[in-house]
Structures are given as structure tokens and as C-alpha cells.
C-alpha positions in Angstrom: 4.4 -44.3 2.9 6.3 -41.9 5.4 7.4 -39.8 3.6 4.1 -39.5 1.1 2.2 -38.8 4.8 4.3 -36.3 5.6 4.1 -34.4 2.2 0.1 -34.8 2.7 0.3 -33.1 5.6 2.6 -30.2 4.4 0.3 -29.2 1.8 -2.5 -29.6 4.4 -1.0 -27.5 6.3 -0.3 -25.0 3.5 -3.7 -25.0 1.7 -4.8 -24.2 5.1 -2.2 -21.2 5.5 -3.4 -19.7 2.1 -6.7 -19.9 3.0 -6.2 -18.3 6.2 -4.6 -15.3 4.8 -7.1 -14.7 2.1 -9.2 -14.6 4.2 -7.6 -12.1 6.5 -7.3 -10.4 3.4 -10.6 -10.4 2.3 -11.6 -8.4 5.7 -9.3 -6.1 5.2 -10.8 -5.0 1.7 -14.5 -5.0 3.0 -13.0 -3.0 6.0 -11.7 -0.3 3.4 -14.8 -0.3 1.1 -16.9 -0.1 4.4 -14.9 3.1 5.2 -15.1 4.7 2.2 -18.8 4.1 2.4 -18.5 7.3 4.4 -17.2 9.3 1.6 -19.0 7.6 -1.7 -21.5 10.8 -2.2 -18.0 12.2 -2.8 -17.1 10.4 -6.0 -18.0 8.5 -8.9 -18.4 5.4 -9.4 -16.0 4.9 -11.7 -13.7 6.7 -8.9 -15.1 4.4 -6.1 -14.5 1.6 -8.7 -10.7 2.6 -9.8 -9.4 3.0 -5.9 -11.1 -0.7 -4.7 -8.9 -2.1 -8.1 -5.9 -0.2 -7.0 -6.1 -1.9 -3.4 -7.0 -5.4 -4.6 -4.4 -5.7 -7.2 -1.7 -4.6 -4.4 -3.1 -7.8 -2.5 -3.3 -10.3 -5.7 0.4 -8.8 -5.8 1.7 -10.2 -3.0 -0.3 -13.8 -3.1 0.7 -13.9 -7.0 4.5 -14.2 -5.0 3.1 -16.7 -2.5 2.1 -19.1 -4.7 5.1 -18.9 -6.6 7.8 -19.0 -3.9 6.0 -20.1 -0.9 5.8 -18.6 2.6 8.8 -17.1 3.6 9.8 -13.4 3.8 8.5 -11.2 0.8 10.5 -8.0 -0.3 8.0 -5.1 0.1 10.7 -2.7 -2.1 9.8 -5.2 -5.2 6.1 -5.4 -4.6 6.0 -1.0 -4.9 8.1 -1.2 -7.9 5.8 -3.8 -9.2 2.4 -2.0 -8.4 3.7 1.5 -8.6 3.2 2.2 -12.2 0.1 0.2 -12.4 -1.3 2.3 -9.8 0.5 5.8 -11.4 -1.5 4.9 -14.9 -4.7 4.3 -13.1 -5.3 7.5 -11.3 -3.3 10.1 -14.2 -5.0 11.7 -16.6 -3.2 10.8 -20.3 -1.7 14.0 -20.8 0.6 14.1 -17.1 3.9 13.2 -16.5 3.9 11.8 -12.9 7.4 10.0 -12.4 7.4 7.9 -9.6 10.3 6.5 -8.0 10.9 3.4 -5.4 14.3 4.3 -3.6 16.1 2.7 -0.5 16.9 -0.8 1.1 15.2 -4.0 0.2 12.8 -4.1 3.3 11.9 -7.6 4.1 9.0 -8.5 6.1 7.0 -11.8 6.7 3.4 -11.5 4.2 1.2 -10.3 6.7 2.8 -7.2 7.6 4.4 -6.9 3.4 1.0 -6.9 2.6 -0.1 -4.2 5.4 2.5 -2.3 4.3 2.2 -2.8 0.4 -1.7 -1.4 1.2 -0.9 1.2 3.5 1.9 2.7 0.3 -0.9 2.3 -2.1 -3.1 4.0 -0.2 -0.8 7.1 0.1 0.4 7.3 -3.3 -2.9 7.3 -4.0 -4.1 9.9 -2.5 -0.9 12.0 -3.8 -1.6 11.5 -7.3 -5.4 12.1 -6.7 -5.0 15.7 -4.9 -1.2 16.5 -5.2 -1.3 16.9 -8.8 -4.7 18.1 -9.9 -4.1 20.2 -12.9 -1.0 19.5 -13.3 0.6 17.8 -16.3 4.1 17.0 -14.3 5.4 16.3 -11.1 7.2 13.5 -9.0 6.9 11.1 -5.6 9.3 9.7 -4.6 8.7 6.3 -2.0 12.4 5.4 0.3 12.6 2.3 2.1 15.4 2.2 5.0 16.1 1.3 8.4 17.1 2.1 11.7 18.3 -0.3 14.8 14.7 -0.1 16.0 12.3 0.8 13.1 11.6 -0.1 9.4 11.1 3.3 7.6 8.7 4.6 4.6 8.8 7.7 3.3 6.2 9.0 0.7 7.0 12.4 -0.6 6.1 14.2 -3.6 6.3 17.5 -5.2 2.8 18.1 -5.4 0.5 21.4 -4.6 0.9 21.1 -0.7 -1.9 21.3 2.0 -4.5 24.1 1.9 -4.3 26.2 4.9 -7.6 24.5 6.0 -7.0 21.1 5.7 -9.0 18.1 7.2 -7.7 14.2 7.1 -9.2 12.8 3.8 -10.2 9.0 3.7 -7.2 8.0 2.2 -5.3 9.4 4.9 -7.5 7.9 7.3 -7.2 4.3 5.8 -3.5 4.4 5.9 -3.2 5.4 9.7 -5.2 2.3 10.6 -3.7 0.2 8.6 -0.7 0.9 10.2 -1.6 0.9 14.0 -4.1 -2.0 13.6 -2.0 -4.5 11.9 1.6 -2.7 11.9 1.8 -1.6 15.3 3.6 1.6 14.0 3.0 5.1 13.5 1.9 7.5 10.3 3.5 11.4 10.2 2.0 13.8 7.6 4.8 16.8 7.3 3.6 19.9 4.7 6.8 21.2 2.7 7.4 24.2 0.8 6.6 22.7 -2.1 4.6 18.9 -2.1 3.7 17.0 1.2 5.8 14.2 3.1 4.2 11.1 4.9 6.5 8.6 7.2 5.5 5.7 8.3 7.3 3.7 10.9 7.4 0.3 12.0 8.9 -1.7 15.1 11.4 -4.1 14.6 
């Protein structure tokens, strides 16, 4: 009778968890949509419609790996490589070649913050594919995990057409730097290159 108590409890406990974290999860997609509320008379619907998929499929990602291995530390490097493509097809037209690549470390990091982080990539590829390659048929980004004594690192970097010489922060860029200072506690960099743009994100220890 102990022992079947204490089992009761456990999955009390983690029913309760899971619940918890879709929730939190939840709030985070009405959060997005409410900010690109701003920007909706600038896109279709079927646009609008294609980036809200994109960000709740990176989410059903990481609770697909939740329910099947429980709470413990989730590889973000495995979630990218697992949404990457999905995310690559969605926002190409047929006739481009867009390679993307998921370099680097395994980066390990308790859900919470794996799923920040897992959004916060989306969010950026995103928005590479969407202006970094418009009429283009190929080109490349490239997403490196790694690591320093102090900081988790991501790099997104593709080959793209660059910043205009009058360039503003676009929503996607703007969902992605509060993603990572509300719930990362890190920092975003956008760096132009001769040829493509570079964003680094980095994350406390």
C-alpha cells in the first residue's frame, strides 16, 4: 500500500508539472501572436498562419520529448535538427535550395529554458529565411551550439542578402530579444557581414 501511495503521488506530482508548463507555454504563444498583432496589416494570413505553426510545433517538439523521457535535461542541439527542416520547408518557396546546418556541442539545458531557447532559434531562422533569401533560389544558415566557462552560446549566421543601409528591428527580431532576456536572462547581438547577417545569443551558466 506504500509503495502504490507513493507512485500516486509521483504522477500527481507529474500531471501537475506537465500541466504547469503548458501552461507557461501557452502564454508564451499568446504573448507572441499578441506582438505580432502589431505587424498583421503587414502579412497575409496565410503568412500570419505559417509563422504561429512554425512556433507551436517547436513547443509540441520539446513536450513530444517530455512525455516520452520524462523531466530531466533535454538536448536543445536535437530539438533544432529535429525542427530545422520542418521550419526550412515551411517558409521556402519550391524552387530554393536553402541548406541549413545545426553545428556544435550538445547544449543541455533543463525544459524551460530548452524550450526558450528552441523558440528564440526558430524565431531567427525564421526571419533569415523570410528576408535573407528573397529571390534567391540558394543559400545557407548555419546554427553552432558551444560553450564557454560562463556562457551557453548560439550562433545563427547565414549567407543571405545582408541589412539595408536603413534598417529598423523587424518583429521577428524583436520576439527573439525578449525571449531571451525575459526567460533566458541572456543577451541577443545582430552583427551585418559582407555577405549574410550573424545573430549570437548568449546565455548564463
Amino acid at each position: 500500500m506504500g509503495l502504490k501511495n507513493a507512485q500516486l503521488v509521483t504522477n500527481v506530482a507529474v500531471i501537475r508539472e506537465m500541466h504547469h508548463r503548458i501552461k507557461n507555454n501557452l502564454q508564451t504563444v499568446a504573448m507572441l501572436m499578441r506582438l505580432q498583432m502589431a505587424d498583421a496589416h503587414k502579412l497575409t494570413t496565410a503568412e500570419v498562419l505559417e509563422l504561429n505553426i512554425s512556433r507551436i510545433q517547436s513547443i509540441a517538439a520539446v513536450h513530444e520529448e517530455l512525455s516520452t523521457k520524462g523531466f530531466r535535461l533535454l538536448d536543445v542541439r536535437d530539438f533544432l535538427r529535429l525542427i530545422a527542416p520542418t521550419t526550412a520547408q515551411m517558409m521556402t518557396a519550391p524552387h530554393q535550395q536553402i541548406v541549413i546546418e545545426v553545428l556544435g556541442e550538445a547544449l543541455f539545458l533543463p525544459s524551460k529554458e530548452a524550450t526558450a531557447l528552441v523558440l528564440v532559434v526558430n524565431e531567427l531562422l525564421l526571419n533569415a529565411l523570410e528576408h535573407g533569401f528573397a529571390g534567391r533560389e540558394v543559400g545557407r544558415v548555419e546554427i553552432s551550439l558551444g560553450r564557454t566557462a560562463a556562457e551557453y552560446i548560439v550562433v545563427v549566421r547565414d549567407n543571405g542578402r545582408g541589412l539595408p543601409a536603413d534598417y529598423t528591428k523587424g518583429l521577428g527580431l524583436e520576439i527573439a530579444e525578449t525571449l531571451v532576456e525575459s526567460d533566458l536572462s541572456g543577451r541577443l547581438r545582430l552583427i551585418p557581414l559582407p555577405t549574410g547577417t550573424e545573430v549570437s545569443v548568449r546565455l548564463p551558466r
